[in-house]
Wavefront OBJ file of the C-alpha trace (Angstrom):
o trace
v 15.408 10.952 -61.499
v 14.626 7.384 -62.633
v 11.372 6.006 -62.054
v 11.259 3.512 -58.986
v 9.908 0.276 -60.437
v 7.783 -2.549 -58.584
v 10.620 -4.778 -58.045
v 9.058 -6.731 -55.334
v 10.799 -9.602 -53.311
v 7.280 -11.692 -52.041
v 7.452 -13.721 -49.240
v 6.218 -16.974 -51.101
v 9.324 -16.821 -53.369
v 11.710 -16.449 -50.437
v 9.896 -19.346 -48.761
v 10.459 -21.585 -51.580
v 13.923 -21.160 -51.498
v 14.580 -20.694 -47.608
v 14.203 -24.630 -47.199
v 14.188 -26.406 -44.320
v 16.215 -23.359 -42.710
v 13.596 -21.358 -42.023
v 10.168 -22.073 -40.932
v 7.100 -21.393 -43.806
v 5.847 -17.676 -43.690
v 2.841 -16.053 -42.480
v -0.018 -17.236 -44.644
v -1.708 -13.881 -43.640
v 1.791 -12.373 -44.104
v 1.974 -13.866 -47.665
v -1.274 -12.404 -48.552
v -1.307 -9.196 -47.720
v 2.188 -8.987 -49.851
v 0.693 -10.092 -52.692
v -2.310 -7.288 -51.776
v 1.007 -4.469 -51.927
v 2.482 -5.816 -54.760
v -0.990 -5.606 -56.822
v -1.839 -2.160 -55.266
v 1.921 -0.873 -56.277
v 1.731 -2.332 -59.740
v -2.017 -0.085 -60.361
v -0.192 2.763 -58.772
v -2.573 2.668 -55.304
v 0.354 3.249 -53.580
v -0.548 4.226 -50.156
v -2.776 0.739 -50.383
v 0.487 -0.463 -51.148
v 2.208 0.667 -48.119
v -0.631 -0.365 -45.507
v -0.480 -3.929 -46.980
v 3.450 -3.794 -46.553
v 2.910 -2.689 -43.080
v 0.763 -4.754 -41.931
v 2.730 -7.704 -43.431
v 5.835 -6.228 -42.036
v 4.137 -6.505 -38.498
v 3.722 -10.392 -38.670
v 7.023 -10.610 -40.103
v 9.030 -7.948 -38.732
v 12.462 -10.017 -39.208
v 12.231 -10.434 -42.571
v 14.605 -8.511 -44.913
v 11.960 -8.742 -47.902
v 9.124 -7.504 -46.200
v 11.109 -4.549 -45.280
v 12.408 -3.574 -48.706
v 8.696 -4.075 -49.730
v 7.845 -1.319 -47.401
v 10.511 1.056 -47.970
v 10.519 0.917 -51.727
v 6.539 1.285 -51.216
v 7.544 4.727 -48.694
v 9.843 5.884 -51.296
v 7.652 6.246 -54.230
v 5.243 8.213 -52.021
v 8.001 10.598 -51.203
v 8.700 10.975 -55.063
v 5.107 11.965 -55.180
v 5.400 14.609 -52.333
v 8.791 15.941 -53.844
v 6.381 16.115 -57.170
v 4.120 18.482 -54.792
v 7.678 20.309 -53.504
v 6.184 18.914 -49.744
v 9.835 18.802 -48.421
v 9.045 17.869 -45.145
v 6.655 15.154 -45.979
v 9.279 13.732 -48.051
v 11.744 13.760 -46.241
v 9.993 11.904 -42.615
v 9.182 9.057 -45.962
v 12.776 8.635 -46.987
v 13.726 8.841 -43.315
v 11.531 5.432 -42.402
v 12.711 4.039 -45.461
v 16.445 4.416 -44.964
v 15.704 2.937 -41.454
v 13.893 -0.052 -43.522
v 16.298 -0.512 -46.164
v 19.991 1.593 -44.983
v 22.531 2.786 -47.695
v 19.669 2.408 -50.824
v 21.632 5.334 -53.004
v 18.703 6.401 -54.423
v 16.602 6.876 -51.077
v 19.621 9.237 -50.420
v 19.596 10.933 -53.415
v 15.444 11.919 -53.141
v 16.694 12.478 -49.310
v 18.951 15.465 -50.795
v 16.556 16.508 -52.521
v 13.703 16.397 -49.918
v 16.186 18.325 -47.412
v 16.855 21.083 -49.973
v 12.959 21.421 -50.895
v 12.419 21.673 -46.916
v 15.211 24.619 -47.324
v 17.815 22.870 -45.614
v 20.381 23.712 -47.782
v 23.593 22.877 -46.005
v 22.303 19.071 -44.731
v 20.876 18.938 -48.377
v 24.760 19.578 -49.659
v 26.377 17.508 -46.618
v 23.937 14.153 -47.769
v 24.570 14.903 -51.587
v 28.958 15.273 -50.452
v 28.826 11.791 -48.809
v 26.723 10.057 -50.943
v 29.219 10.648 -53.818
v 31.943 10.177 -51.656
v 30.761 6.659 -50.686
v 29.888 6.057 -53.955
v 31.485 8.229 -56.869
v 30.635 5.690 -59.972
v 26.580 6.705 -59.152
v 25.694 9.543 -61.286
v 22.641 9.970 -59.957
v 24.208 11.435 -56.818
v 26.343 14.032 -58.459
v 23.409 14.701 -60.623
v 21.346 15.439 -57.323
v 24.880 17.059 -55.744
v 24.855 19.550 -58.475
v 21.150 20.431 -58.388
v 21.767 21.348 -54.461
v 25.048 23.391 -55.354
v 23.278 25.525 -58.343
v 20.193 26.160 -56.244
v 22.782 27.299 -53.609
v 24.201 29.817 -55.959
v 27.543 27.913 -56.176
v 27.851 27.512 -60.276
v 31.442 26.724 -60.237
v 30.721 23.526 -57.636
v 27.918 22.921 -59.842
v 29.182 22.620 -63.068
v 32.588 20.241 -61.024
v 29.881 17.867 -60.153
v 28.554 17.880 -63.695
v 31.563 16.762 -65.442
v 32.113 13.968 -62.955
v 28.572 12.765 -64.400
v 29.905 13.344 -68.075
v 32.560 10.791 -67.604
v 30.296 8.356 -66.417
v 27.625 9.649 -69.523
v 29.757 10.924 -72.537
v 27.153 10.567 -74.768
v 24.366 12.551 -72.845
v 23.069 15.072 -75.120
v 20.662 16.992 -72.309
v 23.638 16.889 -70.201
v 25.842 18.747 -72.393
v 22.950 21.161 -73.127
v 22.803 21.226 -69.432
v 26.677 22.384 -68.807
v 26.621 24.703 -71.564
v 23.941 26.635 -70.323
v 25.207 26.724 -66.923
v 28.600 27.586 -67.875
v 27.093 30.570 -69.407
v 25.431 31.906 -66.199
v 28.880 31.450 -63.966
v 30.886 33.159 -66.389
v 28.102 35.850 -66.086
v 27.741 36.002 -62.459
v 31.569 35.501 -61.363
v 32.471 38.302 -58.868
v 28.725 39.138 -57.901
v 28.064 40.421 -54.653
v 24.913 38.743 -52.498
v 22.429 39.947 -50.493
v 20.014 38.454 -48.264
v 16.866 39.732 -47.157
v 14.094 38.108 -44.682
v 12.570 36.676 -47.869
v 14.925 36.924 -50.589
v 18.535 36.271 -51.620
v 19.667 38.522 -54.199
v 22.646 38.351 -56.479
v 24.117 42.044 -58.492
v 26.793 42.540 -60.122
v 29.082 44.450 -57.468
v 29.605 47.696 -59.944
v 25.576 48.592 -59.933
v 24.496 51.177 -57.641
v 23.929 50.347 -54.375
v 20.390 52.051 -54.344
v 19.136 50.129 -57.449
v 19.865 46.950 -55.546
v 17.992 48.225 -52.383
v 15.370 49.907 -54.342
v 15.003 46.445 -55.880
v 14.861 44.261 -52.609
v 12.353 46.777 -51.430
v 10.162 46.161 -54.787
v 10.551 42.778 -54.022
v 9.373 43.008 -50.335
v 6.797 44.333 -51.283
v 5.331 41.827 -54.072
v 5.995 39.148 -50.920
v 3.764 40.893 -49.081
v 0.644 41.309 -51.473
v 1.095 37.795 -53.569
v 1.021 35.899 -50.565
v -2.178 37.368 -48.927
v -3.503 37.198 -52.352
v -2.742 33.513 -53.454
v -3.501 32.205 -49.612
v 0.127 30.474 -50.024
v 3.719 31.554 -49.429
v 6.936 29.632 -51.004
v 8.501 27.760 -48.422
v 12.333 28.699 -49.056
v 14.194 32.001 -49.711
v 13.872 32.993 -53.515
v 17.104 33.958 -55.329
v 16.805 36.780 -57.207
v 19.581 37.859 -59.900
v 20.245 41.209 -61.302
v 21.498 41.804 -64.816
v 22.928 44.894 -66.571
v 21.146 45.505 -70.037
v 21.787 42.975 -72.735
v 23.615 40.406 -70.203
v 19.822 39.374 -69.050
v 19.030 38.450 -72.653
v 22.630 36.470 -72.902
v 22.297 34.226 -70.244
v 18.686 33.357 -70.171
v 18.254 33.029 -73.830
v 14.850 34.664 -73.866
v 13.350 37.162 -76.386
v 14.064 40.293 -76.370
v 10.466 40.960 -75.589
v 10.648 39.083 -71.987
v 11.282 42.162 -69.844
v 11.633 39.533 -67.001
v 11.865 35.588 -66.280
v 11.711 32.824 -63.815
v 13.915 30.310 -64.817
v 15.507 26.825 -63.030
v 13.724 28.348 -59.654
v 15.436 32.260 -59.793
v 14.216 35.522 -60.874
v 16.504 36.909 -63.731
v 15.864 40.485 -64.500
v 17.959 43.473 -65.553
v 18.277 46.214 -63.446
v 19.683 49.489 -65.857
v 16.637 51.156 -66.069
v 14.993 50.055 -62.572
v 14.515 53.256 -60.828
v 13.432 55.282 -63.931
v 10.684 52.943 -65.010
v 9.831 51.866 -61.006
v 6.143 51.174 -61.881
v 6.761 48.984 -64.705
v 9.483 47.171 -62.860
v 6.847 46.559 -59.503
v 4.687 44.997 -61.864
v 7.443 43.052 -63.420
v 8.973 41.277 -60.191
v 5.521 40.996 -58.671
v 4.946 38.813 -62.321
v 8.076 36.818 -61.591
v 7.219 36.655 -57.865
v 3.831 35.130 -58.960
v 5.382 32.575 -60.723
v 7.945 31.168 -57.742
v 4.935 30.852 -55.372
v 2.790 28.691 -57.697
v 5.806 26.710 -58.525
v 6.918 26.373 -54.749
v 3.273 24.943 -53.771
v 1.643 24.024 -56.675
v 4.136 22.489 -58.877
v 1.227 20.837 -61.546
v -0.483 24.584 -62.373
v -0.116 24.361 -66.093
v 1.468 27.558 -67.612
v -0.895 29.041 -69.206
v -2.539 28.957 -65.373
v 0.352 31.250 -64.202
v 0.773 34.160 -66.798
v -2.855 34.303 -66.004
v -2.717 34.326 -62.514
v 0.436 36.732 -62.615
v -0.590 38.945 -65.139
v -3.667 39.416 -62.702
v -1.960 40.149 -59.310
v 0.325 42.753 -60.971
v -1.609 45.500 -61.732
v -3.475 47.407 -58.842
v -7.364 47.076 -58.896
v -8.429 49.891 -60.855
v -5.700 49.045 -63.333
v -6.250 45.766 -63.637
v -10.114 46.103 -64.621
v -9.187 48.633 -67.037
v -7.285 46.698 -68.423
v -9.243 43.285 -68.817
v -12.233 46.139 -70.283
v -9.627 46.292 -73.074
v -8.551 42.834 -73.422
v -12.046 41.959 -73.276
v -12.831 44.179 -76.607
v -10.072 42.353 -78.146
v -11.127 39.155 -77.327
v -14.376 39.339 -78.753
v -12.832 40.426 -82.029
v -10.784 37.343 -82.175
v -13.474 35.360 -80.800
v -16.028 36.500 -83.710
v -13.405 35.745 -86.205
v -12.529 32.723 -84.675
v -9.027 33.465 -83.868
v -8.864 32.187 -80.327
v -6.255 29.503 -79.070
v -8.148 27.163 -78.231
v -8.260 25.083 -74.729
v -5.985 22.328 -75.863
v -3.655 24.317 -77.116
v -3.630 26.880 -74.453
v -2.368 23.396 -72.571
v 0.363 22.857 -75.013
v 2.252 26.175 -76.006
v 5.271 26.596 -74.447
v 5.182 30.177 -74.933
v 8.708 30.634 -74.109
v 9.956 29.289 -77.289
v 6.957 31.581 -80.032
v 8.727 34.311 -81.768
v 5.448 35.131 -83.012
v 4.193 38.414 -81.224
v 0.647 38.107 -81.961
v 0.136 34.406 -80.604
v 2.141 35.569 -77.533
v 0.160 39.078 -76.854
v -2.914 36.395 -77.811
v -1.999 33.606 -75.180
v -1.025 36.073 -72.461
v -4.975 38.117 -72.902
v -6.876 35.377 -72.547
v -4.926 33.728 -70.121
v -5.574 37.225 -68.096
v -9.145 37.555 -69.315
v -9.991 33.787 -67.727
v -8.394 34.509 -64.355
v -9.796 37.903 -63.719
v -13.257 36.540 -65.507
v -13.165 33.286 -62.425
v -12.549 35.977 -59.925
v -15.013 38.317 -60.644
v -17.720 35.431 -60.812
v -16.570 33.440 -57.515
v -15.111 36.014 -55.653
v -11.460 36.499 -54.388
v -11.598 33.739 -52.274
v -11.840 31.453 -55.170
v -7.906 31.266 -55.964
v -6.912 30.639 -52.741
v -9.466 27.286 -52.318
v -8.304 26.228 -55.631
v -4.024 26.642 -54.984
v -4.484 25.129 -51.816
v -6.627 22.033 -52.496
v -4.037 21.547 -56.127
v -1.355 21.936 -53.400
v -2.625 19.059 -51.227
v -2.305 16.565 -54.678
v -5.793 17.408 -56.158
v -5.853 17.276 -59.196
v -6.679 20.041 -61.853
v -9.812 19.481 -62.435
v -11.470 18.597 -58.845
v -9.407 21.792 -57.369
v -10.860 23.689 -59.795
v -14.717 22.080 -58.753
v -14.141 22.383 -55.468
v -12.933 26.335 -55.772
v -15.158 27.252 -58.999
v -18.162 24.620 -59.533
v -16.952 23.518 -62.561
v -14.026 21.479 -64.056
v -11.116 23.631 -66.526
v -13.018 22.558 -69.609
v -16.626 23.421 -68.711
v -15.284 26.697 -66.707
v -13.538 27.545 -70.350
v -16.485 27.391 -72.018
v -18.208 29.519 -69.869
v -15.785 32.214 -69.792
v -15.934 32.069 -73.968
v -19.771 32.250 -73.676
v -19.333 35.516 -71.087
v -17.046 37.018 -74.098
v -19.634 36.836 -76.377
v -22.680 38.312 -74.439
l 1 2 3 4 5 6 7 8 9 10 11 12 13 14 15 16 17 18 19 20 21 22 23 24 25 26 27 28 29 30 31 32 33 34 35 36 37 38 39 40 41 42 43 44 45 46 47 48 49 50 51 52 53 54 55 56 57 58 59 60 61 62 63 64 65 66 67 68 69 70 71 72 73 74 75 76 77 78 79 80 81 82 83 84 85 86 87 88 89 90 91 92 93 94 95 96 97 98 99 100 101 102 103 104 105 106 107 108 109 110 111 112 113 114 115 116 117 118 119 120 121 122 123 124 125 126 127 128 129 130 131 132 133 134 135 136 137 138 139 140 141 142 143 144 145 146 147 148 149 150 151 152 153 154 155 156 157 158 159 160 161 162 163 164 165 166 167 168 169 170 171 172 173 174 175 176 177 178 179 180 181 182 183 184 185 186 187 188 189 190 191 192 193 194 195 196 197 198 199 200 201 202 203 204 205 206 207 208 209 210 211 212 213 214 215 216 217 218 219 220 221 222 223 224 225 226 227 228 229 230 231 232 233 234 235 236 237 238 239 240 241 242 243 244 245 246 247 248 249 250 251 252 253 254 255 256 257 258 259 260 261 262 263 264 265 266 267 268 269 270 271 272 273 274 275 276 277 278 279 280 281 282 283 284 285 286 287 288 289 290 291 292 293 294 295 296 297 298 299 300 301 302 303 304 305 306 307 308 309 310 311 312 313 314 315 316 317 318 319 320 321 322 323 324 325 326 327 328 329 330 331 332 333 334 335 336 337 338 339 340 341 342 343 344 345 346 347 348 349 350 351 352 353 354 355 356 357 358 359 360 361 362 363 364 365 366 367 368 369 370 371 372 373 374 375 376 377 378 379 380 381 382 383 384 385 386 387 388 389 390 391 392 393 394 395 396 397 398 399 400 401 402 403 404 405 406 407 408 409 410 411 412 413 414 415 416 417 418 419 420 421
């Protein structure tokens, strides 16, 4: 979605051309405009809106003062939808439709604040009239086709998508976009769906009716544990979509060494060999599970931040310290030959696109190792504090203060130094 930009309408320059028609503005009211603009421009923007407010309140007729405001309300609710705070975004958009009626692109954010708030059907009803009204914006069937898709309906999806390829034939992404989901509708024609208290689950109608239960039941379960674990639960249904054998591999495009994968806000998996390898697979979706939570509430975690976190709350206890014993001997090989990733680039791989097994089994141990070394040192408590305060728009490094002492660098270096000894 485009970036809203400052463009402000001040008082003084409305003055200047109002004439004798109108008396001269607010002095105060002029001020405290200029204040919002300034504070908007730095990117203080709830300064911005209290200036816009309060100059709205000595001028409360004037049609610049409230487009001031409600362009000042809207970029806040772009920075709540950032968070995935639905709700939050959506009572912003609401004042600033009432401030500024019929802006398209409050209504488009409003779709999308309704559908983070898991309000699916008024998210599709606002995204169906706002293209209606207006069918050259492709914004809104951009935003119309987001809703569909994360409703499960591909072929509605992919409509909406070619009415924004006529109005952007030479969109590469888009194209990229289409042909991707294309794949995945031709894949999942003719499923059946199942919904569950926490879950929405989509199988191919020909697998066994256990696996599929057996599955929703695994799935349950990893609700269950993550959330009492992590302190946070997602805030919609998770879809869920089950695969037989190579079909997983053909419409996700991962490696054949991803047994599992959370992709576009559903968990792909297949399902052929669920109930004979049951252990590996609760460990598996509890993985994937992991990774909708943390990108429900806290939608800035870096990556490397969730396979650690993941890989942690899948095994049991026991398991999991056994396991970090090993990674731990491992480590300290790597470390003594200096063959490490190091902290930057722990930031920067996008592990889903390595081929190279050793940098993945690399990235994915000492992403474990530093999550299970934070918890051991701060307690289990520690997670919680820090998901929570990065969910309330703290950043990375004072979450991680407030829940561990120490910011991600200095915490890093800590956990290298606890390696060695």
């Amino acid at each position: 979605m485009p970036y809203l930009r400052p463009v402000l309408i001040a008082l003084a320059l409305l003055a200047a051309t109002a004439g004798a028609a109108r008396a001269a503005p607010n002095p105060e009211a002029l001020r405290l405009t200029r204040v919002g603009a300034q504070a908007y421009e730095q990117g203080a923007v709830p300064a911005a809106v209290e200036a816009f407010e309060a100059a709205l309140a000595l001028e409360p007729e004037d049609a610049s003062a409230r487009k001031n405001l409600a362009l000042a309300l809207a970029r806040q609710a772009r920075s709540a939808l950032g968070r995935r705070a639905g709700e939050e975004a959506l009572a912003l958009l609401d004042r600033a439709l009432e401030l500024h009626p019929f802006r398209l692109l409050y209504e488009a954010l409003r779709a999308r604040a309704l559908l983070q708030a898991g309000r699916r059907g008024a998210a599709l009803r606002q995204g169906e009239e706002l293209v209606a009204r207006s069918p050259q914006y492709a914004l809104g069937w951009l935003v119309l086709a987001e809703v569909q898709e994360r409703a499960g309906e591909l072929p509605a999806a992919l409509t909406s998508l070619a009415q924004v390829t006529a109005l952007r034939p030479k969109d590469t992404a888009l194209a990229r976009r289409i042909k991707n989901l294309r794949r995945r509708a031709e894949a999942e024609a003719g499923f059946s769906s199942h919904g569950s208290g926490n879950f929405i689950v989509k199988y191919d109608p020909k697998v066994d009716a256990g696996l599929v239960q057996l599955a929703i039941t695994i799935l349950e379960d990893a609700y269950s544990r993550v959330t009492a674990d992590l302190g946070i639960a997602p805030r919609t249904q998770a879809h869920v979509v089950l695969y037989e054998g190579a079909e997983f591999q053909r419409v996700t495009g991962a490696h054949s060494w991803v047994g599992a994968l959370y992709q576009n806000g559903v968990l792909r998996l297949p399902i052929r060999n669920l109930k004979r390898h049951r252990a590996t697979a609760e460990r598996v979706l509890t993985h994937e599970f992991t990774h909708h939570v943390l990108r429900e509430r806290t939608p800035s975690l870096p990556i490397w931040w969730h396979e650690g976190i993941a890989q942690f709350l899948e095994d049991t206890p026991d398991a999991g310290r056994r396991r970090r014993r090993e990674i731990a001997e491992l480590l300290g090989h790597q470390q003594s030959t200096s063959r490490l990733i190091r902290f930057g680039e722990m930031q920067k791989l996008t592990i889903t696109s390595v081929a190279n097994a050793g940098t993945v089994k690399l990235y994915y141990a000492q992403a474990l190792s530093f999550v299970g070394w934070l918890v051991d040192e701060h307690g289990a408590g520690g997670l919680p504090t820090f998901l929570t305060a990065l969910g309330s728009g703290t950043d990375l490094d004072a979450a991680a203060t407030r829940a561990f002492g120490s910011d991600q660098a200095a915490l890093w270096k800590d956990w290298l130094a606890a390696l060695s000894g």
